[in-house]
N, CA, C and O atoms as a GROMACS GRO file, in nm:
protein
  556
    1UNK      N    1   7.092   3.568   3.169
    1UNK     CA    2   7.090   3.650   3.288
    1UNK      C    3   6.997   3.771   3.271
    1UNK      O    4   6.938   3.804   3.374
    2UNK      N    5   6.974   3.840   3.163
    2UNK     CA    6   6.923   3.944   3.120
    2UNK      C    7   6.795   3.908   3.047
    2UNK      O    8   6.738   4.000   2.989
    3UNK      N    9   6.737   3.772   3.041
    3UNK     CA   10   6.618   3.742   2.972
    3UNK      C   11   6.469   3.824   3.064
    3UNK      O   12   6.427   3.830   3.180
    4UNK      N   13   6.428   3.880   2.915
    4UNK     CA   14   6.298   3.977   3.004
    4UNK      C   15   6.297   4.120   3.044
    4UNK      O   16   6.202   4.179   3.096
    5UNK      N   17   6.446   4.183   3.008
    5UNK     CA   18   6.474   4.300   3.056
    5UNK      C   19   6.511   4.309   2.910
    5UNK      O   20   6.573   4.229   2.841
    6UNK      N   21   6.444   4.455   2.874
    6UNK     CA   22   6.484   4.505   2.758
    6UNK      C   23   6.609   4.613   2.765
    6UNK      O   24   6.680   4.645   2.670
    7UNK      N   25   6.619   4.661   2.906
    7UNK     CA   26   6.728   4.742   2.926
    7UNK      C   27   6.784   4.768   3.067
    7UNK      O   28   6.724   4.788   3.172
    8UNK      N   29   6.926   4.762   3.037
    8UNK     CA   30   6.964   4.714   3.192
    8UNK      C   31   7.008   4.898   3.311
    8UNK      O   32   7.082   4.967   3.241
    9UNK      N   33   6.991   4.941   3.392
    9UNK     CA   34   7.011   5.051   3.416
    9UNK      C   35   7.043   5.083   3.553
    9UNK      O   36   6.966   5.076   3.649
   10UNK      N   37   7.156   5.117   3.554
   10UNK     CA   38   7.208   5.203   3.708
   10UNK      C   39   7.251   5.356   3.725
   10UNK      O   40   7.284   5.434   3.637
   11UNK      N   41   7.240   5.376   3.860
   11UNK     CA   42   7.310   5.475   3.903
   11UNK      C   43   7.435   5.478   3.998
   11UNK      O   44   7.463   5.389   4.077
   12UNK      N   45   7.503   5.592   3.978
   12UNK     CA   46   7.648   5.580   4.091
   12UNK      C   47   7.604   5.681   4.156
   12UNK      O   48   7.567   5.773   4.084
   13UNK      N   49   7.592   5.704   4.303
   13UNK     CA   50   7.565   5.830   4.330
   13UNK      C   51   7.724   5.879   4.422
   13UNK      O   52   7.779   5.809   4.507
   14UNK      N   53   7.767   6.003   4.378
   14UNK     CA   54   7.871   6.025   4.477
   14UNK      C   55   7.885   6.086   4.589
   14UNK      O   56   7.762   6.094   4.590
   15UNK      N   57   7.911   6.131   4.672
   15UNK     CA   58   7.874   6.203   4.793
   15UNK      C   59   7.955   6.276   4.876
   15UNK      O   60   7.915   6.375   4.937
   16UNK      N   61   8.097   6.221   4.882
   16UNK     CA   62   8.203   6.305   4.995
   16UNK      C   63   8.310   6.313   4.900
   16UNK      O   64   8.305   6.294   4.779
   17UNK      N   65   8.428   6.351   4.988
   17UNK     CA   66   8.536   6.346   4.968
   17UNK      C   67   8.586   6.238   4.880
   17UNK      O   68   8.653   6.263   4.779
   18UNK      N   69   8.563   6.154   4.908
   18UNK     CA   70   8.605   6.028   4.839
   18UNK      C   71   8.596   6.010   4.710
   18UNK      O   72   8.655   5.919   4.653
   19UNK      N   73   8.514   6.102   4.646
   19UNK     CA   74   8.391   6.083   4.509
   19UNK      C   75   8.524   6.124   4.407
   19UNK      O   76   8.528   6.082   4.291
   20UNK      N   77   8.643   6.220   4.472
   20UNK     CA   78   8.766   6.214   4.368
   20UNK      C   79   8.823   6.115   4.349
   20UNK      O   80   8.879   6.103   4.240
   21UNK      N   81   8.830   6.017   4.440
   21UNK     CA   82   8.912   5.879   4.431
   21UNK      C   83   8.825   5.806   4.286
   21UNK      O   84   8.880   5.767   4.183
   22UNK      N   85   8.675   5.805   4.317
   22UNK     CA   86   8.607   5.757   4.256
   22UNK      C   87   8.576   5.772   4.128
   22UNK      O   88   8.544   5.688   4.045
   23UNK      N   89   8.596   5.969   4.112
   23UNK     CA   90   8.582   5.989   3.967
   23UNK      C   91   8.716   5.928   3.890
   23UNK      O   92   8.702   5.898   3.772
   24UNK      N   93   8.835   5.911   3.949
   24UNK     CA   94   8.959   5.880   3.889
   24UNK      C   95   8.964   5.724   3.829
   24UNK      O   96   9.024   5.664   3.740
   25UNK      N   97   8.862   5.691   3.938
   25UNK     CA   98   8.893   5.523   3.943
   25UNK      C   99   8.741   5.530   3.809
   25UNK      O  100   8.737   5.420   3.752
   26UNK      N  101   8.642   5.616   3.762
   26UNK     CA  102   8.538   5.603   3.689
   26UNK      C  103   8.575   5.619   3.535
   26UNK      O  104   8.541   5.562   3.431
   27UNK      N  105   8.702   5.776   3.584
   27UNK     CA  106   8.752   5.761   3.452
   27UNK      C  107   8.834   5.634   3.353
   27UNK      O  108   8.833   5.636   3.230
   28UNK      N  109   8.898   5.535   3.431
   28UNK     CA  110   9.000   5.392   3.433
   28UNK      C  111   8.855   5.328   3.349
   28UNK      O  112   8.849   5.276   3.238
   29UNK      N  113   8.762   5.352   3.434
   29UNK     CA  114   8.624   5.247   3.352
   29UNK      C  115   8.620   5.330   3.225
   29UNK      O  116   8.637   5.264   3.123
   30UNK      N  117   8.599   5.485   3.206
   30UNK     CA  118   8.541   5.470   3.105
   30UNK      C  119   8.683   5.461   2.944
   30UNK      O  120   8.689   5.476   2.823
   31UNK      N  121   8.750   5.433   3.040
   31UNK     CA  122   8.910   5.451   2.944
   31UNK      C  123   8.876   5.289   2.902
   31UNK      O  124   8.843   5.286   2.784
   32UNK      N  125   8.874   5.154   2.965
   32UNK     CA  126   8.876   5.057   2.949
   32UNK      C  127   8.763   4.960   2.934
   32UNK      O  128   8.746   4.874   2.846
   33UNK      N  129   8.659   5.004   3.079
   33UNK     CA  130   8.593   4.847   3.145
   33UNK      C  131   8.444   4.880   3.017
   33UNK      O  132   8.371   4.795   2.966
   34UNK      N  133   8.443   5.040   2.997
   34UNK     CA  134   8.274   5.148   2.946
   34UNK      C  135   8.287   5.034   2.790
   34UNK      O  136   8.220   4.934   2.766
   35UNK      N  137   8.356   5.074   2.737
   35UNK     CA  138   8.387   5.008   2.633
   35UNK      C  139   8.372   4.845   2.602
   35UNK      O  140   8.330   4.793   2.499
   36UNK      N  141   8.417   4.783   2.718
   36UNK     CA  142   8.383   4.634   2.684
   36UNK      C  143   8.256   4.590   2.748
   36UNK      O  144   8.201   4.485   2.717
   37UNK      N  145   8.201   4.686   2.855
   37UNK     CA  146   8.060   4.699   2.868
   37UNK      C  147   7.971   4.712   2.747
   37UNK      O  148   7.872   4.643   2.720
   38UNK      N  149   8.015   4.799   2.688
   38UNK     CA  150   7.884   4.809   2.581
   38UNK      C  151   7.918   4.703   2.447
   38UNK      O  152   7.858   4.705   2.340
   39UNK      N  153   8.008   4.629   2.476
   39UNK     CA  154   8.035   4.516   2.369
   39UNK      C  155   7.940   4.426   2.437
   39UNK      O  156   7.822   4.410   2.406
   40UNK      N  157   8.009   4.366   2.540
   40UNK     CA  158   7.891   4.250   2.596
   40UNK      C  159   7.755   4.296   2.596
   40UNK      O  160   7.669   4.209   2.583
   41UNK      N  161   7.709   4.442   2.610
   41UNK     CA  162   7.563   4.469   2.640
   41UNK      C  163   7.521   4.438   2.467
   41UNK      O  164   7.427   4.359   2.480
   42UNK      N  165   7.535   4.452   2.362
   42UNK     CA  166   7.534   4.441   2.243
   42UNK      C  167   7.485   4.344   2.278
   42UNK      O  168   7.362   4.347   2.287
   43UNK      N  169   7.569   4.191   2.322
   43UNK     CA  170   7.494   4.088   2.253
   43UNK      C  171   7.391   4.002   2.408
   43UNK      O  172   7.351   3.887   2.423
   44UNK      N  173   7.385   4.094   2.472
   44UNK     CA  174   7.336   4.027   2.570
   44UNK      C  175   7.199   4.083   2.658
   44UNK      O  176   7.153   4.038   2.763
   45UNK      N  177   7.141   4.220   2.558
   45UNK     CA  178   7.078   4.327   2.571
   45UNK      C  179   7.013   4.364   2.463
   45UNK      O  180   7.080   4.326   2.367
   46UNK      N  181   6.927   4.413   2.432
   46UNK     CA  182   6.833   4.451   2.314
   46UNK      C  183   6.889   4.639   2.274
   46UNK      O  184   6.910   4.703   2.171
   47UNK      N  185   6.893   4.667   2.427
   47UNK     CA  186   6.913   4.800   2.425
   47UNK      C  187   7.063   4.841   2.504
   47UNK      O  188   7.087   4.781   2.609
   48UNK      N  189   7.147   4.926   2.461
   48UNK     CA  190   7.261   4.921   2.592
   48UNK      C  191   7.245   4.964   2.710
   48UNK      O  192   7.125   4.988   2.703
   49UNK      N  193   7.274   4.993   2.816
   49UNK     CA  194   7.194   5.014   2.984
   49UNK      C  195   7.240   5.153   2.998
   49UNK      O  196   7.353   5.197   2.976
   50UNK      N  197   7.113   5.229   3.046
   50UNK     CA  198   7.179   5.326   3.068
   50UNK      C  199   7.215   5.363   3.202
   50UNK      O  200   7.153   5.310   3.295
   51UNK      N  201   7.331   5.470   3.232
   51UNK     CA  202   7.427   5.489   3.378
   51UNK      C  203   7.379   5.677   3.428
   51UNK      O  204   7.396   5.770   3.349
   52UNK      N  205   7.342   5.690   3.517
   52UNK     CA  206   7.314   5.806   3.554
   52UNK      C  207   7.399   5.832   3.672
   52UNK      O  208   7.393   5.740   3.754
   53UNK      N  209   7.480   5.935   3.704
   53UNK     CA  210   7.585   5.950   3.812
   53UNK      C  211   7.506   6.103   3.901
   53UNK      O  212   7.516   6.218   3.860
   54UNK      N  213   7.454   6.071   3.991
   54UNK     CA  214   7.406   6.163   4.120
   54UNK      C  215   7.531   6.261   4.180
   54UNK      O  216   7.604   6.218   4.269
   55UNK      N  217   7.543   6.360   4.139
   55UNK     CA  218   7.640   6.438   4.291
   55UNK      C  219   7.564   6.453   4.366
   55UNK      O  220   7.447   6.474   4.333
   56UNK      N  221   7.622   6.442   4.555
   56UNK     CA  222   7.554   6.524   4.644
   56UNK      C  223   7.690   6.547   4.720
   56UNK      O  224   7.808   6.520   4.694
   57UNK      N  225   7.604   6.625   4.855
   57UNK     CA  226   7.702   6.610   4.981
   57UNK      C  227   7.849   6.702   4.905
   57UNK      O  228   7.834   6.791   4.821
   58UNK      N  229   7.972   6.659   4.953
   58UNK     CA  230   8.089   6.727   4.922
   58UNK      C  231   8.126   6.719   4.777
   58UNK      O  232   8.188   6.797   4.704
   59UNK      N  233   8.069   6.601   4.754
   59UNK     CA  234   8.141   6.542   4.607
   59UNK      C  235   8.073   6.729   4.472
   59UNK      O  236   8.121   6.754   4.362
   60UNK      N  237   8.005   6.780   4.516
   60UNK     CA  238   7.991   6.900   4.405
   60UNK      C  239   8.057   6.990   4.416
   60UNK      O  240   8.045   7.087   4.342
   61UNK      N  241   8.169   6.980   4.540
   61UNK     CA  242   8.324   7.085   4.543
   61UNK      C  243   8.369   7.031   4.384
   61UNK      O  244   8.434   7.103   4.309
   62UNK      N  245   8.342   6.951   4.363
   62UNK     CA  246   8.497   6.885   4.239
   62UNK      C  247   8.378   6.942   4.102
   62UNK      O  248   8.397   6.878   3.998
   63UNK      N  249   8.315   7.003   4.096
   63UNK     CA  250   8.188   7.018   3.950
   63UNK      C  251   8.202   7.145   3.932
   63UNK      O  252   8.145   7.198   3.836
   64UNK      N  253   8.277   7.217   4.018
   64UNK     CA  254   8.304   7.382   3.994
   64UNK      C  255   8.355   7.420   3.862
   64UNK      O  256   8.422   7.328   3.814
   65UNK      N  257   8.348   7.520   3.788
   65UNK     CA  258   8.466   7.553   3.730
   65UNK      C  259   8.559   7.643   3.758
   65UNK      O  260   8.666   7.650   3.698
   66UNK      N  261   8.518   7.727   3.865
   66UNK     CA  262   8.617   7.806   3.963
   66UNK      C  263   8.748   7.743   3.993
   66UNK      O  264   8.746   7.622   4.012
   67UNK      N  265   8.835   7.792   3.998
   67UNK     CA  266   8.948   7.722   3.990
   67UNK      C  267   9.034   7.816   4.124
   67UNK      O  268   9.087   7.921   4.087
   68UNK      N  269   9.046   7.783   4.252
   68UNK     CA  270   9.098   7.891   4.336
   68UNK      C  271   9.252   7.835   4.423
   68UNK      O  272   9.351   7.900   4.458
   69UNK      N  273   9.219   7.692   4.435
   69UNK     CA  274   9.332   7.589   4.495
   69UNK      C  275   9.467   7.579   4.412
   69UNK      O  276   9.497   7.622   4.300
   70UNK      N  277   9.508   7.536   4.467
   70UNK     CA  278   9.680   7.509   4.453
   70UNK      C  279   9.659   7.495   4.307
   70UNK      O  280   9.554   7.493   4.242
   71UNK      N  281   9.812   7.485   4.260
   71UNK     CA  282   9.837   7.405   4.107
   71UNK      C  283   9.781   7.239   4.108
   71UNK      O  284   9.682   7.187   4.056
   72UNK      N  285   9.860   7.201   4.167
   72UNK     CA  286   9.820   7.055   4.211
   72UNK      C  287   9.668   7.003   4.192
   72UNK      O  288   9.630   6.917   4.113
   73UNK      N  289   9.561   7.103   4.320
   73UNK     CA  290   9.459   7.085   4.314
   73UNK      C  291   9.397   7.148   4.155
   73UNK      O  292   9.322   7.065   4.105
   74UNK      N  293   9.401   7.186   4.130
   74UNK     CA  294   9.338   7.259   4.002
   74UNK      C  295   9.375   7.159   3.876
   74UNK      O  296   9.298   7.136   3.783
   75UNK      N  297   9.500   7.106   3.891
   75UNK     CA  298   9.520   6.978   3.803
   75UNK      C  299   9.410   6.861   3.824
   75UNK      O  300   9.345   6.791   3.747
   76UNK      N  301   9.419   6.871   3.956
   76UNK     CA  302   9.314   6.728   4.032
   76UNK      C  303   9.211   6.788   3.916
   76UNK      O  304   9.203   6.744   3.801
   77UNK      N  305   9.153   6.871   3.958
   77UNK     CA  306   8.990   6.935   3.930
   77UNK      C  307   8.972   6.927   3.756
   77UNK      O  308   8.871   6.893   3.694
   78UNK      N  309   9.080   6.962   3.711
   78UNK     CA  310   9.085   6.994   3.544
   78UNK      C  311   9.072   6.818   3.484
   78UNK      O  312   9.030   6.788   3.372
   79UNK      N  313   9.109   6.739   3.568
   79UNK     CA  314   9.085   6.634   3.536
   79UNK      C  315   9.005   6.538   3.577
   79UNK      O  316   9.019   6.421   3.543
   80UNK      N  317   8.928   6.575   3.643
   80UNK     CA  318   8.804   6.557   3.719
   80UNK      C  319   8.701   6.580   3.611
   80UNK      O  320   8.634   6.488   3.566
   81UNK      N  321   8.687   6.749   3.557
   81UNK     CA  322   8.678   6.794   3.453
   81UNK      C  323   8.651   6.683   3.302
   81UNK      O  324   8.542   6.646   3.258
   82UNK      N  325   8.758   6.658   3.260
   82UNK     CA  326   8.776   6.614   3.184
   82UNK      C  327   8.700   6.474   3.165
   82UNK      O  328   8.633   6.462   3.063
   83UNK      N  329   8.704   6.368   3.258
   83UNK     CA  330   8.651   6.295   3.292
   83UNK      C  331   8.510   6.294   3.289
   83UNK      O  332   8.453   6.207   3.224
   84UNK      N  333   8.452   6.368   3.342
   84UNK     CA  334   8.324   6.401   3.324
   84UNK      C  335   8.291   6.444   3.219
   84UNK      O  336   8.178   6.406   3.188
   85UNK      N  337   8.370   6.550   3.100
   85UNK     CA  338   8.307   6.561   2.973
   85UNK      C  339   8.333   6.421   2.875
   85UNK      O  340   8.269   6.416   2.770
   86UNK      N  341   8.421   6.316   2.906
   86UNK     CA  342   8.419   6.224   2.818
   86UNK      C  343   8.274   6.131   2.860
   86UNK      O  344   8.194   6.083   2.780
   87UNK      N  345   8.269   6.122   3.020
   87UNK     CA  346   8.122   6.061   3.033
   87UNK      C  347   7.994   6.087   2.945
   87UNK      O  348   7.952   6.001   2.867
   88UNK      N  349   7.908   6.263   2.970
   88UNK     CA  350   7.891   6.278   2.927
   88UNK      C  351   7.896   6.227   2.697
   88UNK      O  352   7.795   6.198   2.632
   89UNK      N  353   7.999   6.232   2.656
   89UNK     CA  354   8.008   6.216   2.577
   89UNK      C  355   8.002   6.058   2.543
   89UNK      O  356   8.001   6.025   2.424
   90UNK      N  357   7.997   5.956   2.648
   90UNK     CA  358   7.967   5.840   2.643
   90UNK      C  359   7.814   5.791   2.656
   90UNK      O  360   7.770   5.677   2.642
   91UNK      N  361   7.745   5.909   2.688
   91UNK     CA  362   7.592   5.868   2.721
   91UNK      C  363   7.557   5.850   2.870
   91UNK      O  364   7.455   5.814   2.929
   92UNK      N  365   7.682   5.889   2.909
   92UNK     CA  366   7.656   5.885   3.065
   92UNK      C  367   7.563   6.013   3.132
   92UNK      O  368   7.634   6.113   3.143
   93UNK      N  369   7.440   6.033   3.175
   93UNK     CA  370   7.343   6.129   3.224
   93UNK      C  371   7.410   6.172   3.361
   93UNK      O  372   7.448   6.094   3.448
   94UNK      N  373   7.417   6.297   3.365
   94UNK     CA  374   7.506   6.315   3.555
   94UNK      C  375   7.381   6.468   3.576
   94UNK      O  376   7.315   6.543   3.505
   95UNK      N  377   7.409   6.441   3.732
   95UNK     CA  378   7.286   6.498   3.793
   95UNK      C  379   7.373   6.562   3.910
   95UNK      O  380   7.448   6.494   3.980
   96UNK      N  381   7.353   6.726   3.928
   96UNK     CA  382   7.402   6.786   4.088
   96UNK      C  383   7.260   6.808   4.171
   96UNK      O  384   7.151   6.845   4.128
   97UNK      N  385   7.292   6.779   4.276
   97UNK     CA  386   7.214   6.801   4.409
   97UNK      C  387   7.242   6.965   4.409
   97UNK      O  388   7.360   6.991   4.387
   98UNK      N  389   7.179   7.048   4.424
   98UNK     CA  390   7.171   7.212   4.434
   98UNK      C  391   7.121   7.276   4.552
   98UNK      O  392   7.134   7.396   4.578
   99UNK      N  393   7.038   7.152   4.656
   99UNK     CA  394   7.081   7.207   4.788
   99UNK      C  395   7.202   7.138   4.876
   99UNK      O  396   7.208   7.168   4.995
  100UNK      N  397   7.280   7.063   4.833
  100UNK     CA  398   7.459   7.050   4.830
  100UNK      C  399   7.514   7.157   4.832
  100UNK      O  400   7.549   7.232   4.924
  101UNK      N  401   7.522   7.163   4.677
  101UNK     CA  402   7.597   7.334   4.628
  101UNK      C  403   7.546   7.450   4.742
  101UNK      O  404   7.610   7.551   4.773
  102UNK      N  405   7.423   7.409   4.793
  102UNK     CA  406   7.409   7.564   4.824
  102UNK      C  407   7.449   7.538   4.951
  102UNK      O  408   7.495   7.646   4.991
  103UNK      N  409   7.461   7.431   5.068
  103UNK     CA  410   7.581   7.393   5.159
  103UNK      C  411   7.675   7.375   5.178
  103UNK      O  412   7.720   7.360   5.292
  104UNK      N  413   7.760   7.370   5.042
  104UNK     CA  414   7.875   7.355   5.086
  104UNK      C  415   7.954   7.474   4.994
  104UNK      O  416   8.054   7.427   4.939
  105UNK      N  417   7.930   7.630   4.962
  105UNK     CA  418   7.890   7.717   4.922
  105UNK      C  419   7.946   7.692   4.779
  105UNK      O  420   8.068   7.679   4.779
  106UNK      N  421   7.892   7.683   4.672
  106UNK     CA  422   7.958   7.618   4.545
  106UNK      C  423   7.856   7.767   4.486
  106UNK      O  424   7.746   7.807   4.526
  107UNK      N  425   7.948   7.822   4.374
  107UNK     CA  426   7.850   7.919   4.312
  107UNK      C  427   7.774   7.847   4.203
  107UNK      O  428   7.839   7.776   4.126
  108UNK      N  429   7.641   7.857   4.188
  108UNK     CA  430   7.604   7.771   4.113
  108UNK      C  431   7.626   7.806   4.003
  108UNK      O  432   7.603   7.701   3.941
  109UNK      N  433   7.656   7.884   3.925
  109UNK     CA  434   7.689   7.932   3.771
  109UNK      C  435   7.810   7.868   3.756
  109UNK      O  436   7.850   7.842   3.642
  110UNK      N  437   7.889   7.833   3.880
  110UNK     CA  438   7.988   7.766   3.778
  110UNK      C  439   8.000   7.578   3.775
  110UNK      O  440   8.101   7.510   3.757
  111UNK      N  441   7.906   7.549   3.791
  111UNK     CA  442   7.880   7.437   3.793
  111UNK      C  443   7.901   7.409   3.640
  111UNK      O  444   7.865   7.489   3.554
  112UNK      N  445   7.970   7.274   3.609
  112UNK     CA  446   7.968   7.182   3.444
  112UNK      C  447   7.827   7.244   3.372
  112UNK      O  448   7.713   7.272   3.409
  113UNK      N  449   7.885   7.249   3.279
  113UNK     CA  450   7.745   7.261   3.179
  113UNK      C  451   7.667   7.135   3.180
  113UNK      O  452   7.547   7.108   3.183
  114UNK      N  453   7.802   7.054   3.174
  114UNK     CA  454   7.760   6.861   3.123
  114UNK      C  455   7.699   6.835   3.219
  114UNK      O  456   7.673   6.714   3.211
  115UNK      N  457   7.646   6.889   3.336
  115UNK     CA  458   7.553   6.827   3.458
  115UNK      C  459   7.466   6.861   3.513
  115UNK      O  460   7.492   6.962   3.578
  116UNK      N  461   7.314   6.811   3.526
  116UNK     CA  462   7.242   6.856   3.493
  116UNK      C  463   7.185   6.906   3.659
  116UNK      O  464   7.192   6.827   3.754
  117UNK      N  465   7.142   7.012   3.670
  117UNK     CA  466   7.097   7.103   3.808
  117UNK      C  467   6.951   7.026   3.858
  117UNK      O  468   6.848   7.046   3.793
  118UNK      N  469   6.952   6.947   3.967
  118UNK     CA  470   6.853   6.888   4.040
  118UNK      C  471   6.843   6.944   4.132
  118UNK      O  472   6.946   6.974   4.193
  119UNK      N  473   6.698   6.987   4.188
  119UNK     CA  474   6.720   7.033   4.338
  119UNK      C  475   6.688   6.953   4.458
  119UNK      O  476   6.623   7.013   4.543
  120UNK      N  477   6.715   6.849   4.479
  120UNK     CA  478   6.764   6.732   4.572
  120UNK      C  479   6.836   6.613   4.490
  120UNK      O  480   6.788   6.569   4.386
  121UNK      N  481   6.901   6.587   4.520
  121UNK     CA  482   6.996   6.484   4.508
  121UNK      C  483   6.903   6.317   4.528
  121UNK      O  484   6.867   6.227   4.452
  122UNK      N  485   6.893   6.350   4.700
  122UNK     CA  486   6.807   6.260   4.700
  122UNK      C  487   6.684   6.164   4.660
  122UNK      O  488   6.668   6.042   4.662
  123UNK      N  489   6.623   6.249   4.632
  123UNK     CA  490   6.472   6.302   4.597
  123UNK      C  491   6.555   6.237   4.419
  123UNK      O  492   6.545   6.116   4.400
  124UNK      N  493   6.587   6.274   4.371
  124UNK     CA  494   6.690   6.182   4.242
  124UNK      C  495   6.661   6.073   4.228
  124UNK      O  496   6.573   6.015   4.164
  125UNK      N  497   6.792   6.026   4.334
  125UNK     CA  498   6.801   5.905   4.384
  125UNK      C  499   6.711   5.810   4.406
  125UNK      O  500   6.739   5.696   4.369
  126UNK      N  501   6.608   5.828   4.458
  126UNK     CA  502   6.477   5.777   4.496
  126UNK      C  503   6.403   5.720   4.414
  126UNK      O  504   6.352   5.611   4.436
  127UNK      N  505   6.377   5.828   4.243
  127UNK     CA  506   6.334   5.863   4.170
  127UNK      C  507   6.387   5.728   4.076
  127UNK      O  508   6.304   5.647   4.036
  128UNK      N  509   6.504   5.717   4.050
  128UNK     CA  510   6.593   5.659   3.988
  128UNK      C  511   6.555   5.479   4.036
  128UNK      O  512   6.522   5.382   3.969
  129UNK      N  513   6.572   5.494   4.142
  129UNK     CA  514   6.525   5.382   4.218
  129UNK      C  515   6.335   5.309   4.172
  129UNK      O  516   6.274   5.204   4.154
  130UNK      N  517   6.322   5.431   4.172
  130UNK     CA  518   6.191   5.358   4.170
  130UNK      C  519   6.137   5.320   4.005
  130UNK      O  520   6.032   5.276   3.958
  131UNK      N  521   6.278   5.368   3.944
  131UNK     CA  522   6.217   5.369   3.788
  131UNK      C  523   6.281   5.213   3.755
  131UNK      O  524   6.275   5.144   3.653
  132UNK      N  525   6.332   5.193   3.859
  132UNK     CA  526   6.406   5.026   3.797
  132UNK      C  527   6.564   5.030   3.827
  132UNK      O  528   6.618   4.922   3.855
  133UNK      N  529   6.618   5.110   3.826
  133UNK     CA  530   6.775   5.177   3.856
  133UNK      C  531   6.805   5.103   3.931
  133UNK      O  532   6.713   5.047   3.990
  134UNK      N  533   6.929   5.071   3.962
  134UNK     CA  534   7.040   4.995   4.063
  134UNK      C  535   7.115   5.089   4.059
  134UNK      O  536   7.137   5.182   3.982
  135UNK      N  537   7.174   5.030   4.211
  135UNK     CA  538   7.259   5.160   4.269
  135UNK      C  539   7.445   5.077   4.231
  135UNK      O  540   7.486   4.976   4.286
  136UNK      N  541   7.487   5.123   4.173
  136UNK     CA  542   7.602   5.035   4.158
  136UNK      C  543   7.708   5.121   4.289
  136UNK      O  544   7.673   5.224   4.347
  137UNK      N  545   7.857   5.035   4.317
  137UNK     CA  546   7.911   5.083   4.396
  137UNK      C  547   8.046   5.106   4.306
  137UNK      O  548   8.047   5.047   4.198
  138UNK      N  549   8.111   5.153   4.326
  138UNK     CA  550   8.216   5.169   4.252
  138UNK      C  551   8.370   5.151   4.322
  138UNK      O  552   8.448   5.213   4.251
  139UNK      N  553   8.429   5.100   4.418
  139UNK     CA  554   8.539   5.057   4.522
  139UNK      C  555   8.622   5.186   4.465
  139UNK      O  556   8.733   5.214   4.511
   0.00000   0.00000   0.00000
């Protein structure tokens, strides 16, 4: 399936509201699916693939480290948090959109360290695309 490709490579990009469902359901991957990914990529790959995750749109409310919402929410966020520094620490590359942040008023200093400040999202995306990238979806 992979004959001819020395390395296989996508992006997730997130975008609204939803992107918490998604980081929860990303963290489940990288708790379980990240792991038997990079077993099969071992023998079925020269190189392992690399995953780049886009914020835009609402989804860079959850990249704050401001913490101002409920207990509840701040749990959400701390583990949102968390999630994202184990990515990171998996080789996962993550990217914020910074005219997002600056719409949907996010201070930018407190943005993750672990993510890296783009100033379009899109313009990313595009970028990513044109380097060979697939856009994966994540349900």
């Amino acid at each position: 399936m992979f004959k001819g490709k020395a390395r296989g490579a996508g992006f997730f990009t997130l975008k609204n509201a939803v992107a918490c469902r998604i980081l929860k359901r990303f963290r489940q991957l990288s708790d379980r699916e990240i792991r038997q990914t990079k077993k099969d990529a071992k023998t079925s790959l020269p190189n392992f693939p690399k995953a780049v995750i886009v914020f835009h749109d609402e989804a860079v409310k959850f990249l704050s480290t401001d913490r101002k919402g409920s207990k509840e929410e701040n749990d959400t966020l701390d583990k949102i948090a968390e999630t994202i520094r184990q990515a990171k620490k998996d080789g996962v590359k993550m990217e914020v959109c910074m005219y997002a942040v600056k719409i949907f008023g996010v201070d930018p200093d407190t943005i993750m360290p672990e993510i890296e400040k783009v100033e379009n999202g899109w313009i990313s995306v595009s970028g990513y695309q044109a380097q060979g990238y697939s856009l994966i979806t994540v349900p």
